[in-house]
C-alpha positions in Angstrom: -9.2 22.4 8.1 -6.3 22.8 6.0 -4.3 24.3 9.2 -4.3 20.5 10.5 -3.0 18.9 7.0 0.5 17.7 8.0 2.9 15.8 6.3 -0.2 14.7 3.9 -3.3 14.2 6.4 -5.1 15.3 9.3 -3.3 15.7 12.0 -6.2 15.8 14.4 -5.7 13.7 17.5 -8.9 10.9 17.9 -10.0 9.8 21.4 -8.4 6.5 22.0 -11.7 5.4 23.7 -13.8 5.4 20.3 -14.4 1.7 18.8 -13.5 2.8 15.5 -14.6 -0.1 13.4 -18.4 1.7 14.6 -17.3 5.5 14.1 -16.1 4.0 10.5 -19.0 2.2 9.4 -21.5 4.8 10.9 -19.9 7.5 9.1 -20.0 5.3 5.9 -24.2 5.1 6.2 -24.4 8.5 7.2 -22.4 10.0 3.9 -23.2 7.1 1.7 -19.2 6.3 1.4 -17.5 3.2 0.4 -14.4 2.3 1.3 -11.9 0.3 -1.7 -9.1 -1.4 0.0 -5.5 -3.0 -1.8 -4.6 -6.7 -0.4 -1.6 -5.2 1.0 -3.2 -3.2 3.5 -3.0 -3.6 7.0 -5.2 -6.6 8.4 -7.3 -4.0 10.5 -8.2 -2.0 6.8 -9.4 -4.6 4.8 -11.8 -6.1 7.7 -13.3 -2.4 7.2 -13.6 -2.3 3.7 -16.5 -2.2 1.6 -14.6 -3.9 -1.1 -10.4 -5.5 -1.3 -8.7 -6.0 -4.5 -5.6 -5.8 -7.1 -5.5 -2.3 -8.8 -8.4 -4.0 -11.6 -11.0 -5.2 -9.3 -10.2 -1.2 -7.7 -10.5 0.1 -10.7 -13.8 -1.5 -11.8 -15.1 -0.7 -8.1 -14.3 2.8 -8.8 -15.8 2.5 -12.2 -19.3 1.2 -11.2 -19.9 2.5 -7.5 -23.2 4.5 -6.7 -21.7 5.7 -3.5 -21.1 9.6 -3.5 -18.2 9.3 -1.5 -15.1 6.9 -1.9 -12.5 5.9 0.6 -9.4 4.8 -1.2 -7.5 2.5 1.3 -4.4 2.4 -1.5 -1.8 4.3 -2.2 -1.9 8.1 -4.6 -2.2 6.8 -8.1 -5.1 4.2 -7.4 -7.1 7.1 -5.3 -6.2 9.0 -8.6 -8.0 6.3 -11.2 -11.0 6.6 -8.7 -11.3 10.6 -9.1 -10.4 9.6 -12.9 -13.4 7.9 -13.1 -16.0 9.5 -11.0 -15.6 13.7 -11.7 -18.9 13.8 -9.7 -17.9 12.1 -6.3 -15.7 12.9 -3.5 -12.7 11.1 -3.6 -10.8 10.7 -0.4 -8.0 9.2 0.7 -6.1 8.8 4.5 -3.1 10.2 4.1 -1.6 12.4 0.4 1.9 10.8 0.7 0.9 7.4 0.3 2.6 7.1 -3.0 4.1 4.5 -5.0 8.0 3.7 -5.7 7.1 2.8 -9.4 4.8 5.7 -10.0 7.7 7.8 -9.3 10.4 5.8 -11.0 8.5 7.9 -14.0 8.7 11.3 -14.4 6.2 12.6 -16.5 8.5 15.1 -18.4 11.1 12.7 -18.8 8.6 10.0 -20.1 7.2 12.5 -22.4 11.0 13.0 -23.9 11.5 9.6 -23.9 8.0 9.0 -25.9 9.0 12.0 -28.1 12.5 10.0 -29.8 9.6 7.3 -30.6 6.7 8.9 -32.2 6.4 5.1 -34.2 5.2 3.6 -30.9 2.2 3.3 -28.8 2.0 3.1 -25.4 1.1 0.8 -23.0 1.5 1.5 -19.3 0.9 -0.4 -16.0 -1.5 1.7 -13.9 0.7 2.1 -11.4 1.3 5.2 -12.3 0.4 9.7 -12.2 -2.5 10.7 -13.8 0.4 12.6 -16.2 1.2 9.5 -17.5 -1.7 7.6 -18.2 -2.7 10.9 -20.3 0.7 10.4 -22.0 -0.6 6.1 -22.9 -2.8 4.8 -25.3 -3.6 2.0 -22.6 -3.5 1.3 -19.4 -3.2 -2.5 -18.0 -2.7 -4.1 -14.7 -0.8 -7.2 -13.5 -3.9 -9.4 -14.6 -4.4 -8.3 -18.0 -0.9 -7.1 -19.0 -0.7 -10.0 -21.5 -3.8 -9.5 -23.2 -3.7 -5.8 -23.4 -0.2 -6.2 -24.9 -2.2 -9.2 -27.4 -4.7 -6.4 -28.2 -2.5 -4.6 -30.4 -0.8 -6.1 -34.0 2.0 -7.9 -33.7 3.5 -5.2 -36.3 3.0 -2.6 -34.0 6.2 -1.5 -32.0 5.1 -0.6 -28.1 6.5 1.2 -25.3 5.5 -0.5 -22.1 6.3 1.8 -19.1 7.0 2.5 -15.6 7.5 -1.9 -14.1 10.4 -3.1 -16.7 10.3 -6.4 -14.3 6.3 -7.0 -15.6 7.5 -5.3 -19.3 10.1 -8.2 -19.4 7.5 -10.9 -18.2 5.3 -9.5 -21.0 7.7 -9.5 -23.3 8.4 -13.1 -22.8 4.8 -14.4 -22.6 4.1 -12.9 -25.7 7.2 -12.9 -28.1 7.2 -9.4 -28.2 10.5 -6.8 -27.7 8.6 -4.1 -26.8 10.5 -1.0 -25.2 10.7 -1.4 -21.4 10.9 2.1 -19.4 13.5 1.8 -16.4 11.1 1.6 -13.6 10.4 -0.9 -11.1 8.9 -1.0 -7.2 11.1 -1.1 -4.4 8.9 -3.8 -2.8 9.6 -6.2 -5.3 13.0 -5.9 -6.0 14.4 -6.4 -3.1 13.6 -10.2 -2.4 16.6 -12.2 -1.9 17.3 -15.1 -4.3 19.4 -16.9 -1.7 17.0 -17.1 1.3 14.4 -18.0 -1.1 16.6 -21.1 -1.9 17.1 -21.9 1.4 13.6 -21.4 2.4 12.5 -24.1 -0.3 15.3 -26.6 1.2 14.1 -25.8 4.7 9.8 -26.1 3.1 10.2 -28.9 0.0 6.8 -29.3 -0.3 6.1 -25.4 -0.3 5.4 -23.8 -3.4 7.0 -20.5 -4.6 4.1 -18.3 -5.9 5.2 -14.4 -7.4 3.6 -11.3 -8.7 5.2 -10.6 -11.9 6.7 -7.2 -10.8 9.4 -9.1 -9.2 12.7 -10.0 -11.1 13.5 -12.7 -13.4 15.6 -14.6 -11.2 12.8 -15.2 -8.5 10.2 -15.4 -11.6 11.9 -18.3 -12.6 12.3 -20.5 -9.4 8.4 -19.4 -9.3 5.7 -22.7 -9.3 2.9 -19.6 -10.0 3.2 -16.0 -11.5 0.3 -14.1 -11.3 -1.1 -10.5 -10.2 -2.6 -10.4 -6.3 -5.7 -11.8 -6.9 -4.6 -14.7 -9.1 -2.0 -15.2 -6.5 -5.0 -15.6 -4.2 -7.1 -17.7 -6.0 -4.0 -20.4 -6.7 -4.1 -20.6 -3.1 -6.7 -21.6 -2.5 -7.5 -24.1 -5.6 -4.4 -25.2 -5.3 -4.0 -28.5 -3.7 -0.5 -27.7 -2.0 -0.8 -26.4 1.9 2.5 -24.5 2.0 3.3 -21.6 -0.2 6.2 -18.8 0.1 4.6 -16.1 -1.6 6.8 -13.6 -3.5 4.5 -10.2 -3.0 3.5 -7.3 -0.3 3.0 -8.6 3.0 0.0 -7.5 3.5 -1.8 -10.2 0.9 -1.4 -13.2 3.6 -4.2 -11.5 5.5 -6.8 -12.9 3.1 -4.8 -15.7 1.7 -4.7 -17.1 6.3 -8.6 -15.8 6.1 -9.4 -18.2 3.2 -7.3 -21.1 4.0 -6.5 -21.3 7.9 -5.6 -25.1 6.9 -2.5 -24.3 4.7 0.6 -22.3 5.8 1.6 -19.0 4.3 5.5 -17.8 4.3 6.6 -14.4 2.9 9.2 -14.4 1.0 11.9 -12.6 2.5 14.0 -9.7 1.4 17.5 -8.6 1.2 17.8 -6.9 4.6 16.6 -7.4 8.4 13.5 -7.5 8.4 11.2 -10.9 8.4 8.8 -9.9 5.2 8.1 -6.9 2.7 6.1 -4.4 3.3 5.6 -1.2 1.1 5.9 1.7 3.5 3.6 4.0 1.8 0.8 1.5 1.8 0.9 1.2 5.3 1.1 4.8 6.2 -2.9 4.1 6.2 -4.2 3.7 9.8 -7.9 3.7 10.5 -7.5 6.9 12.7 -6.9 8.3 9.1 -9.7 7.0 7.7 -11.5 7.6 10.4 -10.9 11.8 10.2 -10.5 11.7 6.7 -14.0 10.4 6.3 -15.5 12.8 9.1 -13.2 16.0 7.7 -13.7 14.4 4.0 -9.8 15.5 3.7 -7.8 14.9 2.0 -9.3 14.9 -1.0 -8.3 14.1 -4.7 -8.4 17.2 -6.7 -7.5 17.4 -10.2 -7.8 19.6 -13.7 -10.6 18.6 -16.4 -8.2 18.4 -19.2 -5.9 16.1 -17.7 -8.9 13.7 -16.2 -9.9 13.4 -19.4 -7.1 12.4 -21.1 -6.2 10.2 -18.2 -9.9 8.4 -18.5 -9.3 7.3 -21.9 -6.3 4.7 -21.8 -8.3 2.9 -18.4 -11.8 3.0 -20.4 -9.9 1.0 -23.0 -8.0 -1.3 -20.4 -11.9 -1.8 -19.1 -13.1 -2.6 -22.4 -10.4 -5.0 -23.7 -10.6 -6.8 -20.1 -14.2 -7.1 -20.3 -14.0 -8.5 -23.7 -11.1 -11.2 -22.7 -13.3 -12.6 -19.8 -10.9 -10.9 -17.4 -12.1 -11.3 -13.3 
């Protein structure tokens, strides 16, 4: 099959006749797979999903799942925890070059130079990120439990946060810290434009600007809310307001519409043409890819012992220290 892997999947052509949403969740019963979805998926993706979350609720999915297959509707790095976490289980994702603009802002030889000048600090670092440097981090967080993995730690111990320096500086501020910041950050989020925000709360004044902390300062402070994907969910719905411009990946006002059709949902919009952001290599997932990725069960996550292992140890402790905080 590996003659057919183009440009990072299968480049098999599927008969445009075939209901897929069937093929997908026959296959699913017939190899006991699950499929673990990101909120900023297509619409079509997460209304196949076995399970839709931020990178913690993944994480924990991938953590505790008895399937023997998984489907990782994401992007590299989170199908990456997934085979970090289950050795055992075939790990599978649509389509190899789904990867992340912050996971590649650090290089893991670089990162391990930059480590190297501060041998005095620990490390914390966002899981968006390789494998390579997870196993360089003492532990891992996520946009919902930044702050109190950061709080985990002594207040005399110096830290190295790494790759997002937008949520490092959010951090930083929440908790009085000056940790060191890596200069990282995700293309999706730093490209929203302060102006047309401004004029989209003058045009909305009852509309509340809600913002996942990987975005900059400047919008983080015009923000009513600042929280990770699913607290950015939640808000919206508890929250009494029925207009919100939301300050994230597109691909979240699926379930936000789903959960409150009453309310009205505006992305916030970017500094170029187009209406809304949208993170390229999330969307490179289709559900013909899941489709012969699930029935090929290619591509698949492969990766070396020594490195799982060190990789495993940072997210067991971001597990643990969520777990212990009450963390959802």
């Amino acid at each position: 099959m590996e003659n057919v892997l183009k440009d990072g999947w299968l480049d098999i052509s599927v008969d445009p006749t075939l209901d897929l949403f069937e093929e997908i969740n026959r296959l699913k019963k017939e190899k006991n797979a699950i499929i673990l979805a990101h909120y900023y998926q297509d619409a079509d993706i997460q209304e196949i999903a076995d399970y839709i979350g931020d990178s913690l609720g993944l994480a924990r999915q991938a953590a505790q799942t008895k399937a023997e297959m998984i489907v990782f509707a994401g992007v590299h790095f989170m199908a990456e925890t997934a085979k970090i976490l289950n050795p055992g289980k075939k790990v599978v994702i649509p389509d190899l070059l789904a990867g992340c603009s912050l996971s590649d802002s650090c290089p893991p030889a670089l990162f391990k130079i930059f480590k190297e000048k501060h041998p005095d600090h620990k490390v914390v670092s966002y899981i968006n990120c390789s494998a390579e440097i997870k196993a360089l981090s003492d532990v891992i967080c996520t946009s919902s439990n930044a702050v109190s993995v950061v709080n985990s730690f002594s207040k005399e111990q110096p830290l190295i946060f790494a790759p997002d320096k937008n949520l490092g500086h959010y951090v930083n501020k929440k908790t009085g810290r000056e940790m060191l910041l890596w200069d990282g950050a995700c293309m999706v989020h730093e490209i929203f434009s302060i102006e047309k925000i401004t004029k989209l709360k003058q045009r909305f004044p009852k509309a509340k600007l809600i913002a996942h902390p990987e975005c900059e300062d400047p919008i983080l402070q015009l923000a009513d809310m600042i929280g990770s994907t699913t607290e950015l969910l939640k808000y919206s719905q508890q929250d009494t307001t029925q207009e919100f411009i939301v300050a994230t990946e597109a691909g979240i006002l699926h379930q936000m519409i789903k959960n409150s059709p009453q309310k009205t949902f505006i992305p916030a919009p970017p500094n170029n043409n187009c209406a809304c952001n949208e993170c390229p290599h999330m969307k490179r997932n289709t559900l013909e890819k899941i489709y012969t990725c699930m029935r090929y069960e290619l591509p698949a996550i492969e990766m070396n012992e020594e490195l799982r292992l060190s990789a495993k140890k940072p997210i067991e402790r971001m597990l643990e220290i969520s777990q212990a905080a009450g963390i959802q």
